[in-house]
TILO-540029 format. One record per residue (C-alpha): residue in one letter; chain; x, y, z. Coordinates in Angstrom, 1 decimal. Example, Ala and Ser with C-alpha at 12.3 -4.5 7.8 and 13.67 -1.06 7.14 Angstrom:
+------+-------+--------+--------+--------+
! rest ! kette !      u !      v !      w !
+------+-------+--------+--------+--------+
!    a !     A !   12.3 !   -4.5 !    7.8 !
!    s !     A !   13.7 !   -1.1 !    7.1 !
+------+-------+--------+--------+--------+
***
This chain:
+------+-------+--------+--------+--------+
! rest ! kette !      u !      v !      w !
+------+-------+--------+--------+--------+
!    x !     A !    6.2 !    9.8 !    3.2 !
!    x !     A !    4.2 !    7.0 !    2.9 !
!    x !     A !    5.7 !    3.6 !    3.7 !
!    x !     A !    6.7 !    1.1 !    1.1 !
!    x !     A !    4.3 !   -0.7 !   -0.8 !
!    x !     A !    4.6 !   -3.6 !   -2.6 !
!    x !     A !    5.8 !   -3.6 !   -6.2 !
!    x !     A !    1.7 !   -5.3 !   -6.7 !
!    x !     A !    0.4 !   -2.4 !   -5.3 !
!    x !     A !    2.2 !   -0.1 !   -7.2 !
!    x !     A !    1.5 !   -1.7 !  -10.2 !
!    x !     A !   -2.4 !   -2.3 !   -9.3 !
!    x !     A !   -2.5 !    1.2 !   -8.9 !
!    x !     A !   -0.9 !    2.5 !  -11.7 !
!    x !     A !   -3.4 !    0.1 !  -13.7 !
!    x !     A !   -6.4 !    1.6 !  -11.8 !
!    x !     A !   -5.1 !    5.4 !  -12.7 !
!    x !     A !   -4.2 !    4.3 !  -16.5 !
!    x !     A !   -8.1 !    2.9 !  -16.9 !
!    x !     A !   -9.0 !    5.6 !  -19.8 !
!    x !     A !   -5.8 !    7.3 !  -20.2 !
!    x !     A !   -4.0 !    4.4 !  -22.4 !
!    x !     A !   -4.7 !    6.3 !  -25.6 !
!    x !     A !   -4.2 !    9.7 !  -24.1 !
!    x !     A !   -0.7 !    8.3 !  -23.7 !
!    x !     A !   -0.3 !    6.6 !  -26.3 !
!    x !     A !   -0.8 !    9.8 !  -28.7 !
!    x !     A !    1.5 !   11.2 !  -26.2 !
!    x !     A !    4.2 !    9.0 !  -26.8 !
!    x !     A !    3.5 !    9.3 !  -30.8 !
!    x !     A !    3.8 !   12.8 !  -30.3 !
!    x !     A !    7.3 !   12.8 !  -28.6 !
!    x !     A !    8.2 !   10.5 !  -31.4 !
!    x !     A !    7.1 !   12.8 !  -34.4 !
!    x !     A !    8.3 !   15.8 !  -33.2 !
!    x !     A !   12.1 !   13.9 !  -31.9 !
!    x !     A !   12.3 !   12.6 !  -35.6 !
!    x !     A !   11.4 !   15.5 !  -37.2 !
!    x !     A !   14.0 !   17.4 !  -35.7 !
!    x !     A !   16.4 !   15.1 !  -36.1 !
!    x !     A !   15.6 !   15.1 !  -39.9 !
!    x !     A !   15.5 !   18.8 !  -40.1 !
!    x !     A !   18.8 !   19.2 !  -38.2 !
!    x !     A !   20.5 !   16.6 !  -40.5 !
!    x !     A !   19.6 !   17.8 !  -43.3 !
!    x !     A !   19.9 !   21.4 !  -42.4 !
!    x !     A !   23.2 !   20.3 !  -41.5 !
!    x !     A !   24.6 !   18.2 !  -44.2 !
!    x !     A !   26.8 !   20.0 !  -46.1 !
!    x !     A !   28.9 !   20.5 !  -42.9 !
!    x !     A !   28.6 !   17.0 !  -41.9 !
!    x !     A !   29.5 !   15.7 !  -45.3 !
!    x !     A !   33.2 !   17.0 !  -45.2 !
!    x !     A !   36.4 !   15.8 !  -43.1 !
!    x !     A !   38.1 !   17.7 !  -40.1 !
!    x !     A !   37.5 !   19.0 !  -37.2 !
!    x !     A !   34.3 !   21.7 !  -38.3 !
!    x !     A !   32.6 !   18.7 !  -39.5 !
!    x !     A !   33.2 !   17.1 !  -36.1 !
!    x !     A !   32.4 !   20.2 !  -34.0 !
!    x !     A !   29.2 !   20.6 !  -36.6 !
!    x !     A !   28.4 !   16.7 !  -35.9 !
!    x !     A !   28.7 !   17.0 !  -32.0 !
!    x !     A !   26.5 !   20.5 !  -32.6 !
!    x !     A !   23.6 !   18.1 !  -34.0 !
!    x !     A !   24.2 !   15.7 !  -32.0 !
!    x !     A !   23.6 !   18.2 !  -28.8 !
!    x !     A !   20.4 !   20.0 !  -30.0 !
!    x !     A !   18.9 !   16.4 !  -30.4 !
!    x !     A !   19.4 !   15.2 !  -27.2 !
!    x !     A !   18.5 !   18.3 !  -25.5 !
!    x !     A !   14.8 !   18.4 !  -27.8 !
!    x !     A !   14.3 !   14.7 !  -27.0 !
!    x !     A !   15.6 !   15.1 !  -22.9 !
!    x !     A !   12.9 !   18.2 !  -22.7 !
!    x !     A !   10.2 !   15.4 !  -24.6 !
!    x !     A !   11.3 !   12.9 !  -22.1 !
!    x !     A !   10.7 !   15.5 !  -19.0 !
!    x !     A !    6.9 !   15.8 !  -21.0 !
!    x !     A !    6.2 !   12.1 !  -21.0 !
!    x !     A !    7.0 !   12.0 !  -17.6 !
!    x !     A !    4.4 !   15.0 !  -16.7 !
!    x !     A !    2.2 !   12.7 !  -18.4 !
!    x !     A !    2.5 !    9.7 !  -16.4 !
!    x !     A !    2.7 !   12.3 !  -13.1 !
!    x !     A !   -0.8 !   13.6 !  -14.0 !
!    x !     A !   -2.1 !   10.3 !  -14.9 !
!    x !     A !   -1.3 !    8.9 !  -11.6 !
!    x !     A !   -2.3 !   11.8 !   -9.7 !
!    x !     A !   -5.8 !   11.4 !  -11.5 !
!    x !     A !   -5.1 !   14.4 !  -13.0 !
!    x !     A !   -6.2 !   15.6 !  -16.2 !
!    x !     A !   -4.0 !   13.9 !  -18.9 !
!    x !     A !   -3.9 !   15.8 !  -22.6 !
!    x !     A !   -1.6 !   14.9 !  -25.0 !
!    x !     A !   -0.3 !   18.5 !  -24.7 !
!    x !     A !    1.4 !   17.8 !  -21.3 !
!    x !     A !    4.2 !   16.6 !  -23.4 !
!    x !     A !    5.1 !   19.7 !  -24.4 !
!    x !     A !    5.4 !   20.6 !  -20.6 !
!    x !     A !    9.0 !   21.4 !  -20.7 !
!    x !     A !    9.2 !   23.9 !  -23.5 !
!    x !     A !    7.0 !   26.1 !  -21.4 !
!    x !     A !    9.4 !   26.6 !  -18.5 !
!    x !     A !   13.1 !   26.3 !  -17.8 !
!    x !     A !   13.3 !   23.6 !  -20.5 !
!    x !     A !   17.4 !   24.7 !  -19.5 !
!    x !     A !   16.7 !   22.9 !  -16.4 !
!    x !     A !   16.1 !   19.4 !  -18.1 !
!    x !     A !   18.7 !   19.7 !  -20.2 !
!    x !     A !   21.6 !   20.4 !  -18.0 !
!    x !     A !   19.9 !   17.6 !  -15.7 !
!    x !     A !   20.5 !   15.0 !  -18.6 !
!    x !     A !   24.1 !   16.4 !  -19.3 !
!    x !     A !   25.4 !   16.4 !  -15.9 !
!    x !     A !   23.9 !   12.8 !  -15.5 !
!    x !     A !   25.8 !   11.6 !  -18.4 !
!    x !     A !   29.0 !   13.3 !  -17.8 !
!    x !     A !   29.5 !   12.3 !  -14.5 !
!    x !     A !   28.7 !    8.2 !  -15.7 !
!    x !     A !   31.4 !    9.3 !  -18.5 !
!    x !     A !   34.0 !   10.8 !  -15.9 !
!    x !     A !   33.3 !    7.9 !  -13.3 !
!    x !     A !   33.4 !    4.9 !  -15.5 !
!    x !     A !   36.0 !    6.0 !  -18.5 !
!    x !     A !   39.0 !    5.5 !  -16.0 !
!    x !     A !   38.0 !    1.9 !  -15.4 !
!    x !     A !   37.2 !    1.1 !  -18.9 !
!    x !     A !   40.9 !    2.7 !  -19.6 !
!    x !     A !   42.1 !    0.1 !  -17.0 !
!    x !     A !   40.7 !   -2.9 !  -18.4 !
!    x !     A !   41.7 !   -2.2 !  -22.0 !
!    x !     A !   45.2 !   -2.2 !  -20.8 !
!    x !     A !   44.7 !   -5.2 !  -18.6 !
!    x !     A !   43.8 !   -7.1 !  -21.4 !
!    x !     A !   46.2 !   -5.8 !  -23.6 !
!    x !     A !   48.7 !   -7.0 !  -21.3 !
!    x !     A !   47.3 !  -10.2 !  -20.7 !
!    x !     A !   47.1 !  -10.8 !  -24.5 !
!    x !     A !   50.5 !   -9.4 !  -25.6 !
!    x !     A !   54.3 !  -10.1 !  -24.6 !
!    x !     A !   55.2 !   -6.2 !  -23.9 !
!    x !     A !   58.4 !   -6.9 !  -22.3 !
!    x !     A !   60.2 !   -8.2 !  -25.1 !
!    x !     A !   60.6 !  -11.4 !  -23.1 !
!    x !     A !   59.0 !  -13.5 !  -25.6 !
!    x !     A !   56.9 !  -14.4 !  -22.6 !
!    x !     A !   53.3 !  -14.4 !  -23.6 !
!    x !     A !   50.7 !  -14.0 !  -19.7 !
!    x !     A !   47.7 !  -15.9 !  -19.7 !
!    x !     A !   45.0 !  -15.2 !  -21.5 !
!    x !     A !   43.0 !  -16.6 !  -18.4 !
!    x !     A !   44.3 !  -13.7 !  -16.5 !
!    x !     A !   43.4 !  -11.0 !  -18.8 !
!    x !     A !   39.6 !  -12.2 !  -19.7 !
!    x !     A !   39.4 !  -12.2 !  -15.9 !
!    x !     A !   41.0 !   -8.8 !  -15.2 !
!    x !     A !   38.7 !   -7.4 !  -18.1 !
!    x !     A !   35.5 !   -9.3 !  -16.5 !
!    x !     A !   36.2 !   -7.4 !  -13.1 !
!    x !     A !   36.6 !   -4.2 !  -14.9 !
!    x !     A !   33.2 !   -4.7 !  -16.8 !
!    x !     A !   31.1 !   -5.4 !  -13.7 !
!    x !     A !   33.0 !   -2.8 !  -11.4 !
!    x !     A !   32.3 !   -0.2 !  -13.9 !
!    x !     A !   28.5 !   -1.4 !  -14.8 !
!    x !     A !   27.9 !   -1.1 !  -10.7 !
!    x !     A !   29.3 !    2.4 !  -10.5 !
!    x !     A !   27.3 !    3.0 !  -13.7 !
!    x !     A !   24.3 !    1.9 !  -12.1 !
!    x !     A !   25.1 !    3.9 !   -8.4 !
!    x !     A !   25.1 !    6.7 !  -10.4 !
!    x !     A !   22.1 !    6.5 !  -13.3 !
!    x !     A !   19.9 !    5.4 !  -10.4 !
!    x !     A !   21.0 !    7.8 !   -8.0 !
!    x !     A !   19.8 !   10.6 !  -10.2 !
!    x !     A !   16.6 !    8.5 !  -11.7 !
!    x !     A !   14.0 !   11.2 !  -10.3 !
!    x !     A !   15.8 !   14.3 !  -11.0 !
!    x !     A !   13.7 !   14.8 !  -13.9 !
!    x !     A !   10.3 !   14.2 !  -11.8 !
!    x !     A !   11.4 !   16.5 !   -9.4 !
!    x !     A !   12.2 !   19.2 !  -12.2 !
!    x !     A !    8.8 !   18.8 !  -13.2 !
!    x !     A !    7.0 !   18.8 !   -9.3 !
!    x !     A !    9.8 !   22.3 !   -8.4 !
!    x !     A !   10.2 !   24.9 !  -11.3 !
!    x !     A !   12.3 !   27.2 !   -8.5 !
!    x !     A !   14.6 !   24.2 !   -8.0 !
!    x !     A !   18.3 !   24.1 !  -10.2 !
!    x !     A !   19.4 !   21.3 !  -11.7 !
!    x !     A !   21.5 !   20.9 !   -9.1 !
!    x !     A !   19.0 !   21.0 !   -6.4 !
!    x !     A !   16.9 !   18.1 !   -8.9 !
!    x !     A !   20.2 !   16.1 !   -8.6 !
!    x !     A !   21.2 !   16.3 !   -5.2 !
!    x !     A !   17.2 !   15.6 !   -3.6 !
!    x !     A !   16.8 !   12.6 !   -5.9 !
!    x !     A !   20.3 !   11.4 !   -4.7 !
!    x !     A !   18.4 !   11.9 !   -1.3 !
!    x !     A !   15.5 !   10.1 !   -1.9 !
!    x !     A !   16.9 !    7.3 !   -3.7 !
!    x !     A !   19.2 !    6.5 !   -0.8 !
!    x !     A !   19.0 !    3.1 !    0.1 !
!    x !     A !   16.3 !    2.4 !   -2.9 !
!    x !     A !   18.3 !    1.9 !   -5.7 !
!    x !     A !   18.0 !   -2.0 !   -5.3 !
!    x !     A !   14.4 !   -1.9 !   -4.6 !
!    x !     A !   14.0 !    0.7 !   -8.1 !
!    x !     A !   16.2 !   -2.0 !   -9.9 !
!    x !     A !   14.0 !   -5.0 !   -9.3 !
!    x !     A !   10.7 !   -2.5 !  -10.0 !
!    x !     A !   12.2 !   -2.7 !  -12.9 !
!    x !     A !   13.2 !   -6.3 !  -13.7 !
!    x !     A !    9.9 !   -7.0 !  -13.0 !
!    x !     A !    8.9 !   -5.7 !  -16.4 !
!    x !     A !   11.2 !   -8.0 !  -18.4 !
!    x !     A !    8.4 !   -9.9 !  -19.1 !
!    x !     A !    6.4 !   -7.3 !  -20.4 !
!    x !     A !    8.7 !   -6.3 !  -22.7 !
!    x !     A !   10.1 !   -9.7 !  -24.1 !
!    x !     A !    6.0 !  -10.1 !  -24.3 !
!    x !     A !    6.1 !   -6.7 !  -26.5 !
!    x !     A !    8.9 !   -8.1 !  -28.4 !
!    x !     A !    7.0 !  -11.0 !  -29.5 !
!    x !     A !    4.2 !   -9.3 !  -30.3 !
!    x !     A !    5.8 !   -7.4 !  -33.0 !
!    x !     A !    6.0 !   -3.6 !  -30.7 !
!    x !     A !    2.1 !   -4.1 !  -30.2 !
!    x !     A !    1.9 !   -5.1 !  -26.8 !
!    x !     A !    4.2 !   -1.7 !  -26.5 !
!    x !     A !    1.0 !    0.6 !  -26.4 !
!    x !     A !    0.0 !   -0.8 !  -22.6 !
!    x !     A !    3.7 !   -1.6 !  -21.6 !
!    x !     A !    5.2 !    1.7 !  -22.0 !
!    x !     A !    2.1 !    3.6 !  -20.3 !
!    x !     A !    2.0 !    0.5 !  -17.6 !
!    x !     A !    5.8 !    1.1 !  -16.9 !
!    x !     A !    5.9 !    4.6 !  -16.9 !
!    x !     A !    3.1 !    5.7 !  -14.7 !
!    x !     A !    4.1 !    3.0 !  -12.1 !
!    x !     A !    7.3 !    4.3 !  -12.0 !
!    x !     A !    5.8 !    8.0 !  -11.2 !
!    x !     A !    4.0 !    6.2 !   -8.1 !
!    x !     A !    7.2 !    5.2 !   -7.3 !
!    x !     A !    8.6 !    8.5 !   -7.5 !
!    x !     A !    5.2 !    9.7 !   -5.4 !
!    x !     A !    5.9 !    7.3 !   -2.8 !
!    x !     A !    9.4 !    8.3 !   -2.6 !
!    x !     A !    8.5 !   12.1 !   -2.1 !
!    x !     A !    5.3 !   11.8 !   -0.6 !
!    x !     A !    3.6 !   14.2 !   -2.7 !
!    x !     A !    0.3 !   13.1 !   -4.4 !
!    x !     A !   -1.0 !   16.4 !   -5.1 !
!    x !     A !   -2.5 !   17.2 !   -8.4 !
!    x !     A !   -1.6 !   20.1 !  -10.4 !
+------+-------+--------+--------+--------+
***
């Protein structure tokens, strides 16, 4: 592994790599877009008579949609990441590396972004649970004391619930950040395996990843202003920087 570079470096770099490749992934990112809308319209509509009625087969019919979405767009994402992999490997880039993950264990990716989001469910619903009912009781006399607690106390008890739960939110989504890159660099590994070495990498980098990332605030309040145009460098900028984060993190700059 090579040592840590600056976030200037990574970023001159990925700017180096991206020189020709911006509208490779751009129609890249189009792509993933299409196809991600397309099957959510399909699915919908496929779907509507069931979602159009009341009870629970029109819930278990919604959540059915609602699954086969994610999963198409999570194997997309794994695609735009192959992308920005080749693209900073010097690779060759084609707009069909987005289709990377319906080629092999596209099972992989999926259980990767369900276990992700279940455990920031299981971790962080307890603590949301716990400040609804601190600030229920800060708000309301329960004791039939007439007695109404400070509202003082229950804005602050719900304030220290919010941030404890948005820091073990964060442990957690950053912890597993690369699992999808390593997916994509290990077809023999599990989705376990993808969980457990990005958990290993990241160790001690999650604060360094975060501010790689606050440092594109102003790109993207820059992309804001100019209408989503400045989005066709920012996302490709972003995204290939953060696979020579991920490079750095796990030494390997091989091609494919």
């Amino acid at each position: 592994m090579k040592p840590a570079g600056s976030f200037s470096q990574l970023k001159s770099t990925a700017r180096q790599n991206l020189a020709g490749n911006y509208m490779t992934f751009f129609l890249a990112i189009v792509t993933a877009l299409g196809l991600s809308f397309a099957i959510d319209s399909i699915l919908s509509w496929t779907a509507a008579p069931l979602l159009a009625g009341q009870g629970l087969f029109s819930m278990i019919a919604g959540l059915m949609v609602t699954f086969l979405v994610h999963s198409f767009v999570t194997v997309l994402q794994a695609g735009i990441l192959y992308v920005s992999l080749n693209i900073a490997r010097r690779s060759q880039a084609t707009v069909g590396d987005v289709l990377l993950g319906f080629r092999y264990h596209p099972e992989t990716a999926i259980a990767i972004s369900l276990l992700t989001g279940l455990l920031r469910t299981v971790c962080t619903l307890p603590l949301y649970f716990a400040m609804d009912r601190i600030y229920a009781l800060g708000l309301y006399d329960i004791s039939g004391t007439g007695k109404t607690p400070s509202p003082l106390l229950a804005v602050s008890g719900f304030l220290a619930g919010l941030i404890a739960a948005a820091a073990l939110d964060f442990l957690i989504l950053y912890s597993y950040s690369q699992a999808l890159f390593l997916y994509i660099d290990h077809q023999d590994y599990s989705a376990l395996q993808c969980l457990q070495e990005s958990r290993r990498l990241m160790k001690g980098r999650r604060i360094r990843y975060l501010m790689l990332n606050l440092s594109f605030l102003g790109y993207a309040a820059l992309s804001v202003l100019s209408l989503g145009l400045g989005c066709i460098w920012t996302i490709p900028y972003y995204n290939v920087t953060c696979a020579e984060f991920y490079m750095e993190l796990s030494g390997n700059y091989n091609g494919y």
